[in-house]
N, C-alpha and C positions, 0 to 999 in steps of 0.2 A: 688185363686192363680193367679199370673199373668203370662201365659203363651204362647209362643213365637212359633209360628210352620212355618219352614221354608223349601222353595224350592217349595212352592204351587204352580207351576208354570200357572196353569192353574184356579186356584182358584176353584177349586174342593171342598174340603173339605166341604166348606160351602153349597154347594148341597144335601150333604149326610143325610141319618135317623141319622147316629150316632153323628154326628156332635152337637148334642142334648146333648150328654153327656156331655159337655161340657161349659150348660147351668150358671153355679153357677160360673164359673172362666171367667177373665179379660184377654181376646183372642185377641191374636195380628196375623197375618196369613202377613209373605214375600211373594210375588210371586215372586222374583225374586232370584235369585242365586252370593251371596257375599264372591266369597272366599276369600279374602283377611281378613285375624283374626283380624286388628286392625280397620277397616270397619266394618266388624260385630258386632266387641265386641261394638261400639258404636250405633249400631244400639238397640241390646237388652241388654243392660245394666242391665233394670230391669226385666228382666224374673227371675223369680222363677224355672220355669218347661220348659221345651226346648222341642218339638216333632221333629222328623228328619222324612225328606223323603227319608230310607233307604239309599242309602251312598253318597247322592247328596253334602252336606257338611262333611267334613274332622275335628275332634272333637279334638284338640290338645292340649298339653301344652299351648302353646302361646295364644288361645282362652281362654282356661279355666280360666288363671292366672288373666284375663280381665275381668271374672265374678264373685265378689265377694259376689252376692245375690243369685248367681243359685243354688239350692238344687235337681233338678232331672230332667234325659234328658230320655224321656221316648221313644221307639222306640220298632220295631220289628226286631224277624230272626239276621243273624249274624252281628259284630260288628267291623270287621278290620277298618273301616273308624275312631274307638273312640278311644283313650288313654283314658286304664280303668284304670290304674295308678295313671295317673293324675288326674283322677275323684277322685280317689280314696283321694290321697292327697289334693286336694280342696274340698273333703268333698261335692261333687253331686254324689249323688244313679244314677246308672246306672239301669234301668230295661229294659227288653226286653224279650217279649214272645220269647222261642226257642224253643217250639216244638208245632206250632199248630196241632187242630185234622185233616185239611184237608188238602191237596195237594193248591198249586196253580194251581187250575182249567185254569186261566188267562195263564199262563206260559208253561203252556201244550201245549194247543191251539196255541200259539206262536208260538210254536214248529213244530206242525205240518202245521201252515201258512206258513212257511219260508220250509218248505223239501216240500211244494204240487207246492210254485210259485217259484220254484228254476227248480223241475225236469219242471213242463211245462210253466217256462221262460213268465210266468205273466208279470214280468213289463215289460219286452221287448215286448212283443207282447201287452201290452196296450199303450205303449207308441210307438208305426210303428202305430197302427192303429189312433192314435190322430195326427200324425203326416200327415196322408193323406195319408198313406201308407196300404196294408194289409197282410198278415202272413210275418213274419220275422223271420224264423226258425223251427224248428222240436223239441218236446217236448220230454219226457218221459214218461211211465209209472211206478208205482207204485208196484204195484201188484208183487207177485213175490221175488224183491227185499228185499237184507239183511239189518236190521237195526241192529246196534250197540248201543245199552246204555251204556254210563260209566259210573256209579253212579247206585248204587242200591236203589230208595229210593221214595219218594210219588212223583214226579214231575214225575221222568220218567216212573214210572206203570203207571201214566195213558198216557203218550205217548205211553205205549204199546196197551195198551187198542185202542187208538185211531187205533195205526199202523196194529192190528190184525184186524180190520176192515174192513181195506183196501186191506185186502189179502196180507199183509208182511210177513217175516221171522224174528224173535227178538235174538238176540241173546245180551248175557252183559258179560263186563268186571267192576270188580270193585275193593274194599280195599280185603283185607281176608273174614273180618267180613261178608263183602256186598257177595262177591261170595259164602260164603257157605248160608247166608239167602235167596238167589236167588236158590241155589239147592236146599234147604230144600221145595220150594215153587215147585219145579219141571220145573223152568226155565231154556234155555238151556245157560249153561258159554260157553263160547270161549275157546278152549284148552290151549292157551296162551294168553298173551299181545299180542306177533306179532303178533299170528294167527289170532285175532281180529281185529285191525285195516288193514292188509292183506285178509282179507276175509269180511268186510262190505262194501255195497254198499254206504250206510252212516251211518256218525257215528256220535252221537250227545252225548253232555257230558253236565251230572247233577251230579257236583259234588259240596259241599260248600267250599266256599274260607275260607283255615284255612293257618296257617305257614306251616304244615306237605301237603300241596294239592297245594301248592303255585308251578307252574312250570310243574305240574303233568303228562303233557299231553310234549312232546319235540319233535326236529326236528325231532329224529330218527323215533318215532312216525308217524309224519304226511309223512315224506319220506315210510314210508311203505304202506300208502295209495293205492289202486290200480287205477289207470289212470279213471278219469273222477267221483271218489269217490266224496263224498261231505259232507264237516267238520260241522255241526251245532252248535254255541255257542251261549247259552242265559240264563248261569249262571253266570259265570265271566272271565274275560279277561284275569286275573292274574296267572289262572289254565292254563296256554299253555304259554310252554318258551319264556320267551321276544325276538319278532321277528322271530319266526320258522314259525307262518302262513304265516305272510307276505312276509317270504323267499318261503318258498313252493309254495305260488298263484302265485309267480311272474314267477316262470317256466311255468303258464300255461298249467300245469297237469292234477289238481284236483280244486274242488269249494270248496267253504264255503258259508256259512248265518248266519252271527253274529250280534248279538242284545246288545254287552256290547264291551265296549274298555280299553282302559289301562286311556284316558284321557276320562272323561265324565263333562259336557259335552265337544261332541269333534265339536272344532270350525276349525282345520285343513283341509279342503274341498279338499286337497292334499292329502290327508294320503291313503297310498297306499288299504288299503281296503276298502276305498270308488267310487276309480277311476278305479277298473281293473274289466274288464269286467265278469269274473268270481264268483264276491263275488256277494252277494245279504245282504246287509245291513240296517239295522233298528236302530231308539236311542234308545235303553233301554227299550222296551214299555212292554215285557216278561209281566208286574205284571200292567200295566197299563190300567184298565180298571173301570169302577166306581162299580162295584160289588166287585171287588176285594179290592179298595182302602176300600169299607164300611166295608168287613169283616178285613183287616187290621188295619184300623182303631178305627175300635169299640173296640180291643184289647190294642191299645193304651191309648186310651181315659178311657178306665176300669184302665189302671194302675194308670194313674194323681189322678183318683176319690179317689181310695185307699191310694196311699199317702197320700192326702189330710184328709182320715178319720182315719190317723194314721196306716193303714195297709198293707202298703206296697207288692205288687206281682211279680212274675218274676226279682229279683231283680239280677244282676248279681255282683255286689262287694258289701254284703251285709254286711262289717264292718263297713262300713259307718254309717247304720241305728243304728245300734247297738251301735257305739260312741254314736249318737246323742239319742238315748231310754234312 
């Protein structure tokens, strides 16, 4: 098959053991990033099979219509960036693994890099000291301190994991489902919503970007914060009312460390949470590491093979196959 893998930006992919899988098919690898649909659609005209880098391109009607040879965009984890509609009706299988067996190991770790250089003010104190300067400020400790999970689910156990380490306090907020599987495990819930983001020292949200999660997290929310709290985001940007972080930081209150934005990439060097001294921000790197890309990938790459041998996996609008069987 001739297939098409886009947003490489680093040309990674071709590093990797799994990459291998991929020996038998006629591999084409972007590294650049083309949103513009009538630009791309001529770029891959003739893909067969589409690989996405999670939600770097935007999968739409207006794209789709442009490809009248593509049969399957093969990708992982969740999917709001695709119109599976439209796949649907141009006739490309959507598959996508949605329940790997492990956590993002990658994404954890992320988690915990952004709450360790945030309480003890890493970049700032590495950048006073490259500057000719030395200490520029007073840090914090860990220890002690309440963590908030919002989201009950494999990312954030093993941030707990990580955060009982460190001699933290865990406590989670989550859907129903999640609060009573978190008491069933002998986790401690938060009495309430308020009493949760009111009572965290920080509070970091693992939750997945669906329609019913979209917003999840609102002003009121983050106004309940208690003074010098600190918001961790490196799920989705979508999950927190448009505009309430940004409104919240700008009191200079409370922090944040967010690793995902509403524009990605975000070319805006203005944009309020990258210039207030408060935030501690990162692009997107949560899942970016080459171990993580191979186990993601190799997941990938398992699905084109299967198409390819007529067996299709992980398919998520699986009328498609079934017209064409």
């Amino acid at each position: 098959m001739k297939v098409h893998i886009l947003d490489d930006w680093f040309d990674t992919l071709r590093t990797l053991s799994c990459f291998s899988k991929l020996a038998d098919h006629d591999v084409t690898v972007w590294t650049d990033h083309q949103p513009d649909p009538q630009a791309l659609s001529g770029r891959i005209a003739e893909a067969e099979a589409l690989v996405l880098f999670r939600e770097r391109t935007r999968i739409g009607a207006d794209l789709l219509a442009r490809l009248p040879v593509l049969r399957l965009i093969s990708q992982r984890s969740v999917y709001p960036h695709v119109d599976v509609d439209a796949c649907t009706e141009n006739g490309v299988l959507l598959c996508s693994n949605m329940h790997p067996g492990a956590p993002s190991y990658a994404a954890a770790e992320h988690t915990l890099a952004l709450v360790l250089a945030s309480y003890r003010q890493i970049p700032q104190q590495a950048a006073s000291l490259k500057a000719g300067h030395w200490q520029s400020g007073v840090g914090r400790t860990l220890r002690g301190r309440t963590l908030g999970l919002y989201g009950y689910g494999r990312i954030a156990g093993a941030v707990a994991h990580y955060a009982r380490a460190l001699g933290m306090n865990i406590q989670w907020w989550a859907s129903e489902q999640g609060r009573q599987r978190a008491k069933a495990a002998g986790e401690t819930i938060a009495p309430s919503r308020a009493d949760f983001f009111a009572t965290s020292d920080i509070v970091s949200l693992h939750v997945r970007l669906k329609p019913e999660t979209r917003g999840i997290v609102t002003a009121a929310d983050l106004a309940a914060l208690q003074p010098r709290a600190l918001f961790v985001n490196t799920s989705r940007s979508g999950l927190v009312e448009p505009g309430a972080l940004e409104t919240e930081i700008a009191k200079g209150r409370i922090y944040a460390a967010v690793d995902v934005f509403d524009e990605e990439p975000l070319t805006n060097t203005d944009h309020p949470l990258l210039i207030h001294p408060n935030v501690l921000a990162t692009p997107h790197i949560g899942y970016v590491t080459e171990d993580e890309f191979d186990l993601q990938f190799s997941d990938i790459f398992d699905q084109i093979n299967a198409y390819a041998e007529g067996k299709p996996i992980h398919m998520i609008n699986p009328t498609v196959w079934s017209k064409r069987s």
